[in-house]
Structure formats: C-alpha cells, structure tokens
LOPADREN-205644 format. One line per 2 residues: number of its first residue (from 1); for each residue x, y, z of N, C-alpha, C. Coordinates in nm, 3 decimals. Last residue first. Layout:
NUM) X/Y/Z/X/Y/Z/X/Y/Z ~ ...
# end
This chain:
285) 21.885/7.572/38.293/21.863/7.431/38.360/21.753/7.408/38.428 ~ 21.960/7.659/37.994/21.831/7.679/38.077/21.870/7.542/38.171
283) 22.294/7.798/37.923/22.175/7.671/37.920/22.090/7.660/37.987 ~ 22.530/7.923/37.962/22.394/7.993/37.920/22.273/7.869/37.900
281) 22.722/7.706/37.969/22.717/7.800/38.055/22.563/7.899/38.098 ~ 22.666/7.589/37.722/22.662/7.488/37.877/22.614/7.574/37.957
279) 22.848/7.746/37.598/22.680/7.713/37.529/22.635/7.610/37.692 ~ 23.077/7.747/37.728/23.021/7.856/37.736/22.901/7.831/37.693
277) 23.173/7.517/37.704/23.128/7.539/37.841/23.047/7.621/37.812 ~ 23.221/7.521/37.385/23.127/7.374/37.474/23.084/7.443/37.620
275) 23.399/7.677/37.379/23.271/7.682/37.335/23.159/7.600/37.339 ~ 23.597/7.592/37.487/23.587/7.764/37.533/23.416/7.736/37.508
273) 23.671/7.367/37.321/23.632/7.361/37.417/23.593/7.458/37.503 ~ 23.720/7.552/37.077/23.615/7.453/37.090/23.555/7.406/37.238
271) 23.863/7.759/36.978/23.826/7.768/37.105/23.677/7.677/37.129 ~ 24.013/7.574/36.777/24.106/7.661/36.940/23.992/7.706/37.034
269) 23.826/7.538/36.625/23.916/7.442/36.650/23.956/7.503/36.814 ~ 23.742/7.782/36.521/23.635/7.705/36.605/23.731/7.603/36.681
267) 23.964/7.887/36.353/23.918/7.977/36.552/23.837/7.858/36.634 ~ 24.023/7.726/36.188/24.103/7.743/36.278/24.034/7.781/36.413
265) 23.813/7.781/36.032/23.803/7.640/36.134/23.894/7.655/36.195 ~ 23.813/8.049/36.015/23.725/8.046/36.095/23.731/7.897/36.129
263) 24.098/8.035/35.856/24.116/8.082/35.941/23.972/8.030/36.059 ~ 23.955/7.850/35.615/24.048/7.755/35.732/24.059/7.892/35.878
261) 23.789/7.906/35.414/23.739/7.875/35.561/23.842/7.800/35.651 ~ 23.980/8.005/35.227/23.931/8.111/35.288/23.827/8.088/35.448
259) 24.055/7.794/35.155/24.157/7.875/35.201/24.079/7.952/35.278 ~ 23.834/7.643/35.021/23.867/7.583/35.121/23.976/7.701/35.178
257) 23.744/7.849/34.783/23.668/7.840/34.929/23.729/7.741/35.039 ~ 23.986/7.795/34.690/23.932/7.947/34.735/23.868/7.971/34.876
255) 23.919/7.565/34.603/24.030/7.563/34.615/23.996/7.709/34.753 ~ 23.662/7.597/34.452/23.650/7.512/34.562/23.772/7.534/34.593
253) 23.724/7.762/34.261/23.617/7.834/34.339/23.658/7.746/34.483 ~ 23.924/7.567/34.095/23.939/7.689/34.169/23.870/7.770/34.252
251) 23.710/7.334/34.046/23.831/7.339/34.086/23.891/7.442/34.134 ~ 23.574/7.556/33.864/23.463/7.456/33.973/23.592/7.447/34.064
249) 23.563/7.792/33.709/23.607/7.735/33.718/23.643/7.662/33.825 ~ 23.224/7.911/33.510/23.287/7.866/33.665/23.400/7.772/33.627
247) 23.294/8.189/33.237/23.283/8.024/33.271/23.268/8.004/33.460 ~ 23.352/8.433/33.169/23.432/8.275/33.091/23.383/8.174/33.149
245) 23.256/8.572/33.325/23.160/8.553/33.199/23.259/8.457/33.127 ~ 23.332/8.431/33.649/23.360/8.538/33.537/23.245/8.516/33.377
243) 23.392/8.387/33.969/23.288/8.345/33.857/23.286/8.446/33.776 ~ 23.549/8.515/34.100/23.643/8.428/34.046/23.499/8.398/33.980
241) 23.467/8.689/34.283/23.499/8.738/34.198/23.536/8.624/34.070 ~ 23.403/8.540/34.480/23.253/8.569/34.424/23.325/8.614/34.266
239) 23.594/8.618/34.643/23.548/8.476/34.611/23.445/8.452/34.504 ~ 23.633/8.829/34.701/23.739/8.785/34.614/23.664/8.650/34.518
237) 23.415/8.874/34.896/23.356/8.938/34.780/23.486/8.848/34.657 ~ 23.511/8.661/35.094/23.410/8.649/35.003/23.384/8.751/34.885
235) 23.716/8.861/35.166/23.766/8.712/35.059/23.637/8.684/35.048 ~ 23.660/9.229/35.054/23.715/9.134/35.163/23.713/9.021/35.104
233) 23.788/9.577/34.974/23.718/9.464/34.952/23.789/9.271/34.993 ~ 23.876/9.788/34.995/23.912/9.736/35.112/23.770/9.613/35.073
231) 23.992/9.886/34.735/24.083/9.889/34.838/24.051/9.819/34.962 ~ 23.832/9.817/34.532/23.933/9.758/34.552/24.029/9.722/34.632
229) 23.498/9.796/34.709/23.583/9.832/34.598/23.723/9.733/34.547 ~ 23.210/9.832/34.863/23.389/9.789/34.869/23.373/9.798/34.738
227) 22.962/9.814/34.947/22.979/9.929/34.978/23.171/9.944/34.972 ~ 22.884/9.561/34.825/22.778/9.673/34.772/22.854/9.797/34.812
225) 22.995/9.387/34.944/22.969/9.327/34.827/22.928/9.487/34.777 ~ 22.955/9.401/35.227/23.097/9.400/35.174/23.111/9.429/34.990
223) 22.726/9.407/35.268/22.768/9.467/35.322/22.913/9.480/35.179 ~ 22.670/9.074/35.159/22.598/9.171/35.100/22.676/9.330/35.153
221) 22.845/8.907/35.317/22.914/8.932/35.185/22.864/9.073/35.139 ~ 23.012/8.754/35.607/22.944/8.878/35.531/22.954/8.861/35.412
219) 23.218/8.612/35.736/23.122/8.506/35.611/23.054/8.623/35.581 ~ 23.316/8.713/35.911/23.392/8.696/35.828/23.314/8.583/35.657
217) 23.093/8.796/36.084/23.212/8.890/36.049/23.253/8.887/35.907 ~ 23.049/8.562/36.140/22.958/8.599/36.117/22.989/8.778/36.063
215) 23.272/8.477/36.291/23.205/8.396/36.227/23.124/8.428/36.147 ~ 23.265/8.678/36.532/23.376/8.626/36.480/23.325/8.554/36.312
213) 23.055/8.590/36.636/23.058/8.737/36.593/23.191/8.736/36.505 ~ 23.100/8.368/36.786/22.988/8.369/36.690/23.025/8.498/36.605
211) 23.313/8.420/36.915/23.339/8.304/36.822/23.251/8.332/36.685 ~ 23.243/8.567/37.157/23.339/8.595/36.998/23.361/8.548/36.902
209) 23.026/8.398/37.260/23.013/8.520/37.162/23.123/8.564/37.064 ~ 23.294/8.177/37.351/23.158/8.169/37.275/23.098/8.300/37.164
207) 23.429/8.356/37.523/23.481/8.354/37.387/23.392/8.278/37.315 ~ 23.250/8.461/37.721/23.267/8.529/37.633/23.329/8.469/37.466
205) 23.161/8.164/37.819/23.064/8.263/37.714/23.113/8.381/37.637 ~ 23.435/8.143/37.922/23.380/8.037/37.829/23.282/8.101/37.736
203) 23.420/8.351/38.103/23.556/8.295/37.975/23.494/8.208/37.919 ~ 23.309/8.468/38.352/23.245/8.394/38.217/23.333/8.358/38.080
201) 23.546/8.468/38.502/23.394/8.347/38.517/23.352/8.344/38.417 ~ 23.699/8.648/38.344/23.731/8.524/38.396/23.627/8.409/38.486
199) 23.460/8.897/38.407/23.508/8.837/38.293/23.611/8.665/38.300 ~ 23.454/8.907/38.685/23.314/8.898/38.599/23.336/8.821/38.464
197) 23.645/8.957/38.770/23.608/8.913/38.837/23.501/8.862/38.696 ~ 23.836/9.156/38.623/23.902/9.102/38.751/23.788/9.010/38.768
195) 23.673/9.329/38.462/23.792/9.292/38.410/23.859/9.165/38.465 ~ 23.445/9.422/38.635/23.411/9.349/38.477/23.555/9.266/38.410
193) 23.556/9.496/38.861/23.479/9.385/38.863/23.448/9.328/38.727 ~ 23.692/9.718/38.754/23.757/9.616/38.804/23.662/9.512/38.801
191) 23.462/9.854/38.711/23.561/9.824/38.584/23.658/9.707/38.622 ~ 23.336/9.922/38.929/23.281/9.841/38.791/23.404/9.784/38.701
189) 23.553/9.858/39.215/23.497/9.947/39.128/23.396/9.868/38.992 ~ 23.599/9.715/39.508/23.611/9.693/39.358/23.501/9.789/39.334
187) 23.510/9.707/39.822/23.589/9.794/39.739/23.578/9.829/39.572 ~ 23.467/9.445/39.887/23.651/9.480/39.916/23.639/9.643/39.835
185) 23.202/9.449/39.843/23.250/9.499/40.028/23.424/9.531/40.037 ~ 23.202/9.386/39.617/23.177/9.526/39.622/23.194/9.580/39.790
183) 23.304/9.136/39.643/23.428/9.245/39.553/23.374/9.395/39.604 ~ 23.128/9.037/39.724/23.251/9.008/39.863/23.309/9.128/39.729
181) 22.885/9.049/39.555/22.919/9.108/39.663/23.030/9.110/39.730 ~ 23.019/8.890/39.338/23.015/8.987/39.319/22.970/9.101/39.485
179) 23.003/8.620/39.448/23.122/8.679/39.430/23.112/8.836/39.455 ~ 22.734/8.642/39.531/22.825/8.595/39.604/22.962/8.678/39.570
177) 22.631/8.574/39.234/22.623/8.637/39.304/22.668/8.691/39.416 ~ 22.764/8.392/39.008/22.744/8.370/39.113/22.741/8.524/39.216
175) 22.648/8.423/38.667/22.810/8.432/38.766/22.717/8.464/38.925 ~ 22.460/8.328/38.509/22.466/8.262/38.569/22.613/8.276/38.647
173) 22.433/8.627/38.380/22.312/8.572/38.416/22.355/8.443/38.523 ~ 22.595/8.564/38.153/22.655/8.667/38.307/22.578/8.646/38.421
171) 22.483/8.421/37.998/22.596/8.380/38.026/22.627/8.440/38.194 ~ 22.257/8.611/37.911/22.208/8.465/37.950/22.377/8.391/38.037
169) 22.414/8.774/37.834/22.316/8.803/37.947/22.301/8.703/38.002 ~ 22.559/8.735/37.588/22.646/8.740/37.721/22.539/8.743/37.821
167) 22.305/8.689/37.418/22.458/8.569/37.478/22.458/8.602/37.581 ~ 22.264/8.954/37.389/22.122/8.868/37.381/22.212/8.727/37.452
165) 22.457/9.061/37.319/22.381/9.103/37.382/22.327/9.013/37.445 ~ 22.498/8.941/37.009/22.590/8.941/37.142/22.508/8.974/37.233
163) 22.264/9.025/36.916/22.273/8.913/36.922/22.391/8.887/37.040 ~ 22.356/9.311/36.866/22.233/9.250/36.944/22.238/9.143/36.996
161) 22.613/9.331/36.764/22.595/9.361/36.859/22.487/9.325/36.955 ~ 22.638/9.232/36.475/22.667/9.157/36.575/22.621/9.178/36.713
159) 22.584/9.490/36.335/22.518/9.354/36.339/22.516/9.285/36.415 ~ 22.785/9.669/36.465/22.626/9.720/36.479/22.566/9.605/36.431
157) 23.019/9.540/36.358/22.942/9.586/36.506/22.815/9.566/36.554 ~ 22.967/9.571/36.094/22.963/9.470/36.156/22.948/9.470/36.295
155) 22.959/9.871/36.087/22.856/9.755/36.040/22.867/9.629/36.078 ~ 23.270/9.933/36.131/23.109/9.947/36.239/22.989/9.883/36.186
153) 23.371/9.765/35.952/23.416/9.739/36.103/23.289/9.797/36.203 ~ 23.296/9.912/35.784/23.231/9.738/35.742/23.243/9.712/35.937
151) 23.453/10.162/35.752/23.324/10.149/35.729/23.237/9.985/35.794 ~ 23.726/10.048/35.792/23.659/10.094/35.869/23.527/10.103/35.894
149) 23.773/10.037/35.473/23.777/9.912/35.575/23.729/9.939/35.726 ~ 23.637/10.177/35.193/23.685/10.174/35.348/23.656/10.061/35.458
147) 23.426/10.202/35.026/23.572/10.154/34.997/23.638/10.181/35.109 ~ 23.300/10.527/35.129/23.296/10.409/35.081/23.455/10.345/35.029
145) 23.302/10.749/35.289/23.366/10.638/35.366/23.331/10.504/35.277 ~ 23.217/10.997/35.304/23.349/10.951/35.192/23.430/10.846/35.312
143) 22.973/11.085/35.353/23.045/11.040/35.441/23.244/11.047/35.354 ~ 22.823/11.023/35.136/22.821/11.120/35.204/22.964/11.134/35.285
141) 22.823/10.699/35.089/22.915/10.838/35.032/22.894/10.932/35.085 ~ 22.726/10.662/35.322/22.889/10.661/35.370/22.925/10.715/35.234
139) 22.461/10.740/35.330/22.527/10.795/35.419/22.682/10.745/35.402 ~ 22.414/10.577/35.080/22.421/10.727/35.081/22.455/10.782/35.184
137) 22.425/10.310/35.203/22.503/10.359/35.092/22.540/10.491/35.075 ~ 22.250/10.327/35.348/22.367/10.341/35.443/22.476/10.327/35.293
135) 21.999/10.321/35.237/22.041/10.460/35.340/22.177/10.453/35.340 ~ 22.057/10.072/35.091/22.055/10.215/35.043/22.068/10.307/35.135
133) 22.013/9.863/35.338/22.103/9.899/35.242/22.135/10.064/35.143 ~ 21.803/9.830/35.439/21.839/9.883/35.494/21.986/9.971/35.423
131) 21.695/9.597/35.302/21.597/9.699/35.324/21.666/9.847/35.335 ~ 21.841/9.416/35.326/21.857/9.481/35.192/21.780/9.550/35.198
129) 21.857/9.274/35.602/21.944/9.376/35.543/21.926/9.456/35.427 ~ 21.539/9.322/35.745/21.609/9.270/35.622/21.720/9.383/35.620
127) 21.481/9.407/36.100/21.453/9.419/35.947/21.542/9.350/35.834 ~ 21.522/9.199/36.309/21.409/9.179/36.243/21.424/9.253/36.092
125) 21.722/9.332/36.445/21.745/9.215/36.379/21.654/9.211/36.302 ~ 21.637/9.469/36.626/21.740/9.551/36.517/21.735/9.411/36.401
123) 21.469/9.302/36.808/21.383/9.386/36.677/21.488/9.427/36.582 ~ 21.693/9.288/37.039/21.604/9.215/36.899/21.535/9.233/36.770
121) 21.696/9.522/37.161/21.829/9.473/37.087/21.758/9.356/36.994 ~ 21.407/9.503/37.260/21.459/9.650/37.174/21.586/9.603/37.105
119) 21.408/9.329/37.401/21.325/9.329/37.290/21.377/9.393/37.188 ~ 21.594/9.458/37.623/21.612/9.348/37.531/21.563/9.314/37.407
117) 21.448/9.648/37.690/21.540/9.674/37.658/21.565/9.600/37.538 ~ 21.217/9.520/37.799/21.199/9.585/37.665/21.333/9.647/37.617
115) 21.343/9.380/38.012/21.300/9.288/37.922/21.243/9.418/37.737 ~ 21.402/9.587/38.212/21.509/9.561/38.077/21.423/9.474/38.019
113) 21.249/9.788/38.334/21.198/9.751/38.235/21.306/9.659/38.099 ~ 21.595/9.924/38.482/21.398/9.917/38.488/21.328/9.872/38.342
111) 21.837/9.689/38.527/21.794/9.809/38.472/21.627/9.813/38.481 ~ 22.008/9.457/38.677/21.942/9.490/38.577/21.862/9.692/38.587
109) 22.327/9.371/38.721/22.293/9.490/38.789/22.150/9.535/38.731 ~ 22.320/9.093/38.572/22.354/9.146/38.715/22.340/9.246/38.798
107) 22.147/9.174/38.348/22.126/9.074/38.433/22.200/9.051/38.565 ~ 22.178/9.453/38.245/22.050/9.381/38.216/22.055/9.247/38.282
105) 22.429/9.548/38.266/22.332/9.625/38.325/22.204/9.524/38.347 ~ 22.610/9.315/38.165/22.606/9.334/38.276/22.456/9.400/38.372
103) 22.497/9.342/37.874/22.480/9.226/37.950/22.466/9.229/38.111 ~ 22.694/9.592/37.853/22.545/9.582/37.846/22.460/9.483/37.899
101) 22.961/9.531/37.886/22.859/9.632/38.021/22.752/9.601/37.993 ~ 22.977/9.305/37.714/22.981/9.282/37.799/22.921/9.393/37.940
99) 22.931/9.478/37.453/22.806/9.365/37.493/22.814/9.314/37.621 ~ 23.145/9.610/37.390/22.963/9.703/37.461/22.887/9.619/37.483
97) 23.362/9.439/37.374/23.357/9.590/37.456/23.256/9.671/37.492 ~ 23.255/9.293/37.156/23.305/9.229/37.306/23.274/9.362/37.443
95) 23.243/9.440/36.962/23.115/9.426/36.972/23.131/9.355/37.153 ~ 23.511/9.533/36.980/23.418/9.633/37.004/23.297/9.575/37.031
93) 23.625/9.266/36.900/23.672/9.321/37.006/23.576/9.457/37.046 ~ 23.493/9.225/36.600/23.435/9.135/36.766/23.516/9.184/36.830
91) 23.565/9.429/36.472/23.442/9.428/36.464/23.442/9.365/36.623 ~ 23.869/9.342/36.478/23.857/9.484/36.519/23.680/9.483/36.536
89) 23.816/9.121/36.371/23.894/9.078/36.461/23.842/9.226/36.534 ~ 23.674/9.162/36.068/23.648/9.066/36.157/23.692/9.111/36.318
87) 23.844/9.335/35.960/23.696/9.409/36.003/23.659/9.267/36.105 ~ 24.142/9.235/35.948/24.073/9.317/35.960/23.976/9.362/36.053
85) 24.014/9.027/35.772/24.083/8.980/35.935/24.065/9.057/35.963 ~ 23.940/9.117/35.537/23.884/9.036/35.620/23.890/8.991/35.798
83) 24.195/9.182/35.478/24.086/9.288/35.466/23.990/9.247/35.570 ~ 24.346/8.953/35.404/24.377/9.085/35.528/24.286/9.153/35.526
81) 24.157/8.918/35.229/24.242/8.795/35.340/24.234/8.904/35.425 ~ 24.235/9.089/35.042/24.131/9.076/35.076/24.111/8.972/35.202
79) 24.558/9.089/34.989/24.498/9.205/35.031/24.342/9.168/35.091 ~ 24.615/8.776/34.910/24.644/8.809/35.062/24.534/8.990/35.077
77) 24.519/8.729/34.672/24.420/8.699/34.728/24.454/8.742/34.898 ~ 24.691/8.879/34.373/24.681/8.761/34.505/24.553/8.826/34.589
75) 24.722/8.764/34.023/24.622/8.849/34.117/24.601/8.751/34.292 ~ 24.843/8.667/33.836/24.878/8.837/33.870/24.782/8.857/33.995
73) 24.801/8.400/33.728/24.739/8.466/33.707/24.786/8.661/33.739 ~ 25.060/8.271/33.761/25.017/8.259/33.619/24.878/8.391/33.650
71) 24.940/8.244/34.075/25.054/8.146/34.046/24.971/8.173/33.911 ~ 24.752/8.301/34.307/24.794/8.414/34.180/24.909/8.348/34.095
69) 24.642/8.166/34.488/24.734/8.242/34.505/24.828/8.309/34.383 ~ 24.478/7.988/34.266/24.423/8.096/34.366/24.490/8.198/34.433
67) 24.674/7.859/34.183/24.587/7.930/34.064/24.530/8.047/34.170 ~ 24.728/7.673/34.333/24.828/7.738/34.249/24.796/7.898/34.211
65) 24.494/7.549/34.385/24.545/7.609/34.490/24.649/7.708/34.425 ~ 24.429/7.406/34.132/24.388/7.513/34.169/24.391/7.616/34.250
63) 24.682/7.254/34.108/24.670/7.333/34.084/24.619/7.442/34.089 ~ 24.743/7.013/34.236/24.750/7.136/34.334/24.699/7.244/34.290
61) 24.569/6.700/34.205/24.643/6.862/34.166/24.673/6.919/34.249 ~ 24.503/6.362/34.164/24.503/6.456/34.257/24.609/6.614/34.199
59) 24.312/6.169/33.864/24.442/6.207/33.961/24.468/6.365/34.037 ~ 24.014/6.046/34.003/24.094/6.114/33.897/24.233/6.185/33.999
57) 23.838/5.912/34.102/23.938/5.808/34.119/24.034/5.898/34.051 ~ 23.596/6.040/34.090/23.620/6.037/34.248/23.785/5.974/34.220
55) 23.433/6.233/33.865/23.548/6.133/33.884/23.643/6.138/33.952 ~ 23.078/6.293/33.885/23.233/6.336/33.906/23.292/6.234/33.910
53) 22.880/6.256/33.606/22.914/6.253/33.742/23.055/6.270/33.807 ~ 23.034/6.503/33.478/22.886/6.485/33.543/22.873/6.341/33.492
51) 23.329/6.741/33.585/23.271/6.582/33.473/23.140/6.526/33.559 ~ 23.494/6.902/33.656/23.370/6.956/33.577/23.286/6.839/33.518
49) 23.677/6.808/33.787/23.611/6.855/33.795/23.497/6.879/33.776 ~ 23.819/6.741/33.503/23.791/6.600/33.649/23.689/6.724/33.652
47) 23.885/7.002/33.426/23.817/6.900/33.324/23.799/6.811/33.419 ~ 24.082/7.152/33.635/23.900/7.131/33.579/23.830/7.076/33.485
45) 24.144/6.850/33.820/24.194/6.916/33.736/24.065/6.992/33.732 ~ 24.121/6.821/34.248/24.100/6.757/34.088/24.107/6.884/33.968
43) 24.107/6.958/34.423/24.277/6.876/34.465/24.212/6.816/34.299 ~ 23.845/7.041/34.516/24.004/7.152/34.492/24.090/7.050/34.453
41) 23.726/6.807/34.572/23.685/6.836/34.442/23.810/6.979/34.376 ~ 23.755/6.753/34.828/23.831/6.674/34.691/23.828/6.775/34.551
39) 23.697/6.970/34.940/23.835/6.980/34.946/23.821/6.876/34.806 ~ 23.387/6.953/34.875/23.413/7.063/34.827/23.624/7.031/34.815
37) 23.352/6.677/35.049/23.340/6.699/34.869/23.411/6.819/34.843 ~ 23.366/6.786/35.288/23.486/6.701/35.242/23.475/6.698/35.080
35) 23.195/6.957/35.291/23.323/7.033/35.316/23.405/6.921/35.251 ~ 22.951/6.768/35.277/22.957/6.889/35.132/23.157/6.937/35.204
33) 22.989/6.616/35.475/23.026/6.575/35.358/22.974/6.674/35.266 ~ 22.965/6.703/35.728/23.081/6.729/35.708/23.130/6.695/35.574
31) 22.693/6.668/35.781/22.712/6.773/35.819/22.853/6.814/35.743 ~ 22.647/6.366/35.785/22.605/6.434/35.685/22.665/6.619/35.686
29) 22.862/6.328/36.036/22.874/6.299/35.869/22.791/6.359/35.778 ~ 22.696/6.434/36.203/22.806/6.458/36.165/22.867/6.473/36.067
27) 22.439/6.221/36.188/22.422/6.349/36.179/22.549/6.462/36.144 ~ 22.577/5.991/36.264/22.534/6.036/36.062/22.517/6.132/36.073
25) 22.677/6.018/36.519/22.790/6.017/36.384/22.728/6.033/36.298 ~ 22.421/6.035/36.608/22.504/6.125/36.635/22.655/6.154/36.498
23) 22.372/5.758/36.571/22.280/5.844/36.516/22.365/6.017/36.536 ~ 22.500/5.630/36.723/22.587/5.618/36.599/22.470/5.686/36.514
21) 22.433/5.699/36.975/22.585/5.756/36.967/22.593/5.732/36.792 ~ 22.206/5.622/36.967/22.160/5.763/36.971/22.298/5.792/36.882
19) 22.274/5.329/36.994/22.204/5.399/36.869/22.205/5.496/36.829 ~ 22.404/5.298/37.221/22.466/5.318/37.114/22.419/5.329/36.991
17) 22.152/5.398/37.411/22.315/5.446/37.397/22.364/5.445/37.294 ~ 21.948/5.178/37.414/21.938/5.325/37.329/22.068/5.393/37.316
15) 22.022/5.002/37.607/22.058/4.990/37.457/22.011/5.061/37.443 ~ 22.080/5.182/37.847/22.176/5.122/37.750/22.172/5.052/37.623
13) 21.809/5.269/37.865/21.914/5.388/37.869/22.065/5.299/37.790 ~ 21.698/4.998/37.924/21.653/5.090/37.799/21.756/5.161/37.769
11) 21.802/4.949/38.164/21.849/4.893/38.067/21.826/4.958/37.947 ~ 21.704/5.190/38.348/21.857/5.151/38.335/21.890/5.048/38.204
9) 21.415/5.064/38.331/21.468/5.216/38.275/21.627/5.218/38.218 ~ 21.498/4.858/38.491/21.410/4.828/38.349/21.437/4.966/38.288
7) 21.525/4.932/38.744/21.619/4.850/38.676/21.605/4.862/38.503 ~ 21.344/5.112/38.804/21.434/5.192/38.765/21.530/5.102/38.735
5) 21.165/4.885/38.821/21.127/5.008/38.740/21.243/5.066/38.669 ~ 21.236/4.747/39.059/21.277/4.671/38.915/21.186/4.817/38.784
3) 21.211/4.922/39.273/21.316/4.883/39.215/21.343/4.851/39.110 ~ 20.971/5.224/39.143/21.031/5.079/39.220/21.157/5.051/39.197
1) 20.880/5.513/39.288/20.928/5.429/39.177/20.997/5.307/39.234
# end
C-alpha cells in the first residue's frame, strides 16, 4: 500500500468521524426518548395526561408519584419492591455460583464433547415459556410452593442460567493461561483458583453477566404473574395491577414505571464501566 493511499484513507477516516459520532447520538436519542416521554408524562395531571395530543407546556405534579406510594390510596408498593430485590439479587448470586465452575469446565479446563454441552445449555432456551408453564404450576402446588418468593428465585435461576453460561465461557475463555499454570505449580486448589485468580481477571465479565441476569430477574412478569399472589408478588406484577376496569390512569402507570426502573438504572449506572470491559472482554478478536 502506498503512501498517498494510506494518506487518502486517513482523510476519509476523518471526515466520516463526525458523522458516524453524530449518527451515534440519534441512535441514543431515539433510544432514550420513549424513557424521557414516559418521566414527563409522570410529572403531568391525568387530565394533561390523557389529552390527544399531549400537552408538553402543562403544569408539572407530583402527584402521581404521590399516588403510587399509597398517598390517599392504602396501598404501598415497598412489599413488591422488596419482593423483587429479593428473587432478583438471591436469583444472580446462584446463577453467578454455577455459571462460573461451569464456564470454567467448558473453556479452561474443557470437558469431552463440550460444544454439545453447550448446545445443550441453549436449547433450554428454545422452548416458549408458556409452553412450559402449566407443569410448573402443578408442580409447585404440589409442592405448596405457590405464592412463594423462593419459588421465582429458582426459576429465575434456571432462566438465567444458560445464557450465563453461554457469557462467562466466552469471558474465561480469554484469562491467560499462564496464570493459571504458575497457581497450579504453587499448589492452588480449584476453589482457590476460581476465587483468587480466575475471578478478579474476569471482574469485568462477571459483573457483565450479573448485570444481564440481574435485569432480566427483575423485568419477569409471566413467572411472577401466574404463580404469586399477595405474599410474594413482585413490581411488575404491582405494575400491571394499577390498570383497573376504571380506566388507565396514564400519569400513574408512568409514575410506577419510572420508580420501578430506577433500581436496574441504578445497577447499569454503577457497573457501566464493569460492563464496557467485560462485553470487550468476550469479543471475537
């Protein structure tokens, strides 16, 4: 390649730069304007609200926020909150706890025939949840585990789990080999090496996977929706609850739904940069 080739390349690369960069911001923007509609639209009355076309200039409330934390109504929204955190937090520390040996077996230490292993954690995915639904209705009454917050905690597991799987490999997949011998000439046991060595290289992928499983925990509904009650019913099913045969009250649904996605923008927020390396980390190079 020539000189004035790779001059002529070099210029392209700069004016394409700030196109791509402000093609990058609409893509953003379009991405972030149903969340920003959804907050205005909490902070307006429900008559604003409810007005076709909406009235962007109408004066700002709290009310529906009022309204959601049970302010006049009797009914708070912390039991299902907590319900949520819950099966979430206890779900991704177990799904953390079998995806990381498993990962391990299948790309650092691999196993005979793991690619059908793998297949095998895929396919769980393939059937439809609502296929699957009724068995596991009748096994947890059976069980006398419906309306149980426990119940959802292994379902969510058992959802998450493949797909974790399917992460951490590609993640563990790239810890330096090297290491892992000088630990097994000092000695180190598995457990040490997964705790001491294995896991602090991949900190970025793991809390990646937690993130996802995390995420995916806490946005459930069908699970939650079919096999809960009162006692351990979670903030989407709460959420769902608030459309009544009186009506949608538009202003309060959106109030609801902005409370109820701050914990998961919270997590993405904190472990954003955890989650930049770690998708980096697992990246085909």
């Amino acid at each position: 390649m020539t000189t004035a080739s790779i001059s002529a390349r070099s210029r392209g690369n700069r004016r394409s730069g700030p196109a791509l960069g402000l093609a990058a911001w609409l893509c953003g923007l379009l991405f972030f304007l149903p969340f920003a509609w959804m907050v205005l639209t909490s902070l307006h009355s429900e008559q604003n609200a409810a007005t076709n076309p909406p009235s962007l200039g109408a004066p700002l409330t709290l009310q529906g926020y009022r309204e959601f934390f049970g302010a006049g109504t009797g009914v708070s929204p912390w039991p299902p909150l907590i319900n949520s955190l819950t099966a979430s937090v206890a779900s991704t520390l177990l799904v953390l706890a079998l995806a990381i040996p498993a990962a391990y077996a299948l790309s650092i230490k691999p196993v005979r025939k793991w690619t059908d292993v793998m297949f095998f954690f895929l396919s769980t995915k393939m059937l439809p949840v609502v296929a699957g639904l009724l068995p596991i209705y009748l096994i947890a009454q059976n069980a006398g585990m419906l309306d149980d917050i426990w119940l959802l905690v292994i379902l969510y597991t058992s959802m998450n789990l493949p797909i974790a799987v399917w992460m951490m490999r590609s993640f563990l997949a790239e810890v330096p080999k090297e290491i892992l011998e000088a630990a097994s000439l000092d000695g180190a046991g598995l457990l040490t090496t997964l705790t001491r060595i294995v896991a602090p290289v991949a900190a970025p992928g793991i809390a990646a996977t937690a993130l996802i499983s995390f995420i995916f925990s806490w946005n459930e509904l069908l699970f939650a929706r079919v096999l809960t009650g009162v006692v351990a019913g979670t903030a989407p099913v709460f959420l769902t609850g608030l459309v009544t045969s009186q009506g949608l009250f538009l202003a309060k649904v959106c109030a609801a739904a902005v409370c109820i996605s701050i914990p998961v923008l919270i997590a993405g927020f904190a472990a954003q940069d955890k989650l930049v390396q770690g998708l980096s980390l697992g990246a085909v190079k």
